[in-house]
N, C-alpha and C positions, 0 to 999 in steps of 0.2 A: 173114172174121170169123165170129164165132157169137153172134145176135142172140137165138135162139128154141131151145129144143131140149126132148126127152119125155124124162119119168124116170116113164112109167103104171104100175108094179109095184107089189107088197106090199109089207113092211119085211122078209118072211119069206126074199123072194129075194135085197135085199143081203147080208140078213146071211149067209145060204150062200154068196153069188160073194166078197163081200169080208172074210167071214171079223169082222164086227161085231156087236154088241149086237143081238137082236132088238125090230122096232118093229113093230106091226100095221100104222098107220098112217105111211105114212112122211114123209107131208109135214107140215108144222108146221100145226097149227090154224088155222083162218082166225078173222077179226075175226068178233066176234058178229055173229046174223044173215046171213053168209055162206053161199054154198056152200064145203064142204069141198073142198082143191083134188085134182083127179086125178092132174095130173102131163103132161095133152097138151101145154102149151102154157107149158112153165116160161121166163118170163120177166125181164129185167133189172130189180133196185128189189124184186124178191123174196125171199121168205126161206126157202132151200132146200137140201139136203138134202148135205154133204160129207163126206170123210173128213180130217181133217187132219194132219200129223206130229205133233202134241203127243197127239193123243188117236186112233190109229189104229186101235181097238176099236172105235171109236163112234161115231155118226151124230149130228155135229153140226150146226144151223142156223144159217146165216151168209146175208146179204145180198148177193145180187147187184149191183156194184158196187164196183170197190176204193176205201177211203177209206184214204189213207198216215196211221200212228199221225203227223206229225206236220203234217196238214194243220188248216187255222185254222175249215172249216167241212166238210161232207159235202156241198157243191155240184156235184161233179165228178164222185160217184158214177156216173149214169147214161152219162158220158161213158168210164169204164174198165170196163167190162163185161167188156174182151178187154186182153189186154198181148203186143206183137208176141217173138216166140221171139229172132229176131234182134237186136234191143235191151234182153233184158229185163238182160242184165248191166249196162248202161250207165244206163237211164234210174231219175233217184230215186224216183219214184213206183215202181219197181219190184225195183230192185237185191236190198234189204235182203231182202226176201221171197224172193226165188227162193235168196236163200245160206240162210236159215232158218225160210221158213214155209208151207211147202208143202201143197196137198192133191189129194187127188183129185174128181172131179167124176161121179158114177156121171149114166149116162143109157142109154136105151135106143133112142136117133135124137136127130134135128136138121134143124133147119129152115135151110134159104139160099133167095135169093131170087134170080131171072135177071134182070142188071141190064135186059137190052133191053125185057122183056116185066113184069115183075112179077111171076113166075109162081112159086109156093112151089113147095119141092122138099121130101123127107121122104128123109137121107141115113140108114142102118145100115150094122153089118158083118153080113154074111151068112150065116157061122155062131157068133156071139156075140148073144145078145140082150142080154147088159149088158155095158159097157163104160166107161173111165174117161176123160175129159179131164182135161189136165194142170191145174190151179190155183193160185194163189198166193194167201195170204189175210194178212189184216191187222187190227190190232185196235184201237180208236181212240174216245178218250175226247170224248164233246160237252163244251162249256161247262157244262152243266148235271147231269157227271160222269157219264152214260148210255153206259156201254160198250156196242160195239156193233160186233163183229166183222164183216165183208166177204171178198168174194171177186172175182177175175176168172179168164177162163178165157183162155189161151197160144193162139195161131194162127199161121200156118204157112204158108208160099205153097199154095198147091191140089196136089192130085195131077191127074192125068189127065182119070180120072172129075169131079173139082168144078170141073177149067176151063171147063166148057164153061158151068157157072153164073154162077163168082165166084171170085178170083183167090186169097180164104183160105181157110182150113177150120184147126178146131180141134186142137189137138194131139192124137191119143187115142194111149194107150199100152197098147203091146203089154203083154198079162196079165203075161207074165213080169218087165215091168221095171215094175211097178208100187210093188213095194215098194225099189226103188232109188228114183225119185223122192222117195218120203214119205221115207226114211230117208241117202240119202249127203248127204254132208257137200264131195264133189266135184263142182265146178262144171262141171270138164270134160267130167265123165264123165255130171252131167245136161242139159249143152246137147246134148250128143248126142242124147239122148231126142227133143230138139226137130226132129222132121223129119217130112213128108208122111205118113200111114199108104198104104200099100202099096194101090192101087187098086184090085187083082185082088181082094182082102178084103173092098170095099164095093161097096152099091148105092145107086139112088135113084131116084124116083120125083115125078112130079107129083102135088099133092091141093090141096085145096078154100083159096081164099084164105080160109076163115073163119079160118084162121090169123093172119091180121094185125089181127085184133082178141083182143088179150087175156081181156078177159071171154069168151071161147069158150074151153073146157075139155073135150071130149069126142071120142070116137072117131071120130068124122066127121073129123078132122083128119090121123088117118093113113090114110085111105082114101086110094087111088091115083083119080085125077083124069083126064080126059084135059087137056092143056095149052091155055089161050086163048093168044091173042094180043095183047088189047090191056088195060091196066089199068085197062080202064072196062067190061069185059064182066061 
């Protein structure tokens, strides 16, 4: 799965890697009286930072969460965060999106966690520092007419490297097929997209469980850690 993952750059770097609108700041404002968010510790129920096929210029903010335009409330939000690669043509919370509402999900790592241990891990590719997860997004009217766009991010059985963590890992797609995702119109030819990124590509490393609390936001979190053993240490 993909619970947690970093997007800590400028809005200067996506817009050169992905070719979009310049932002200084790339993450959306936080509520007044906040800290302004970094980007270490980008989590689900948030409202964060995509490229989508309608608007593929431009960095738009959508909620972490898919809400289906035709669900009755946004309860379930928290619970689609991810949509499995292998079922996304079948299931309805998912179908309608992958035939036509695609995006990309820029980040520069990602957090998994070992189920035996608890222990976070900080995955990258090792000569990419930004890179895209595949996404599906959705747009969906409250009761009270408050549009209010969503997203979830595609996962994949593991590669090599992420088994020895956790049985999924995120879809990330190779540079070159990224503008096929945002742009075909062929199903066949984007489930293919849907498959392990190559693990010779990627690394990972252990770092600080202050990860697992959200309000932590800062670079202590991709520090490399040595590994405890138990989730009370």
């Amino acid at each position: 799965m993909c619970g947690r993952f970093q997007l800590s750059v400028k809005g200067k770097e996506i817009s050169e890697r992905f070719l979009t609108e310049l932002f200084d700041e790339l993450h959306r404002p936080p509520a007044e009286g906040a800290k302004p968010p970094l980007g270490f510790n980008c989590a689900p129920m948030q409202w964060l930072p995509v490229i989508t096929n309608v608007e593929p210029h431009k960095i738009s903010h959508l909620r972490w969460g898919l809400v289906p335009s035709w669900a009755k409330d946004a309860s379930a939000a928290a619970i689609m965060i991810n949509s499995r690669a292998e079922t996304v043509r079948e299931k309805p919370s998912f179908r309608k999106a992958f035939a036509s509402r695609r995006c990309l999900v820029p980040s520069n790592g990602f957090y998994e966690w070992k189920k035996e241990t608890g222990q976070p891990y900080r995955i990258f590719l090792r000569n990419e520092k930004l890179f895209a997860m595949a996404g599906l997004w959705e747009q969906w009217i409250s009761p009270t007419g408050e549009i209010i766009r969503t997203f979830s991010i595609l996962t994949t059985e593991a590669n090599g490297l992420m088994r020895g963590v956790h049985h999924r890992m995120p879809v990330i797609l190779p540079r070159e097929k990224e503008q096929i995702w945002l742009k075909s119109f062929d199903e066949n030819e984007l489930e293919v997209l849907l498959s392990p990124y190559p693990e010779n590509e990627m690394d990972m490393y252990p770092v600080s469980r202050a990860v697992n609390n959200v309000r932590n936001d800062d670079e202590r979190l991709i520090r490399p850690e040595l590994p405890t053993s138990s989730l009370f240490d």
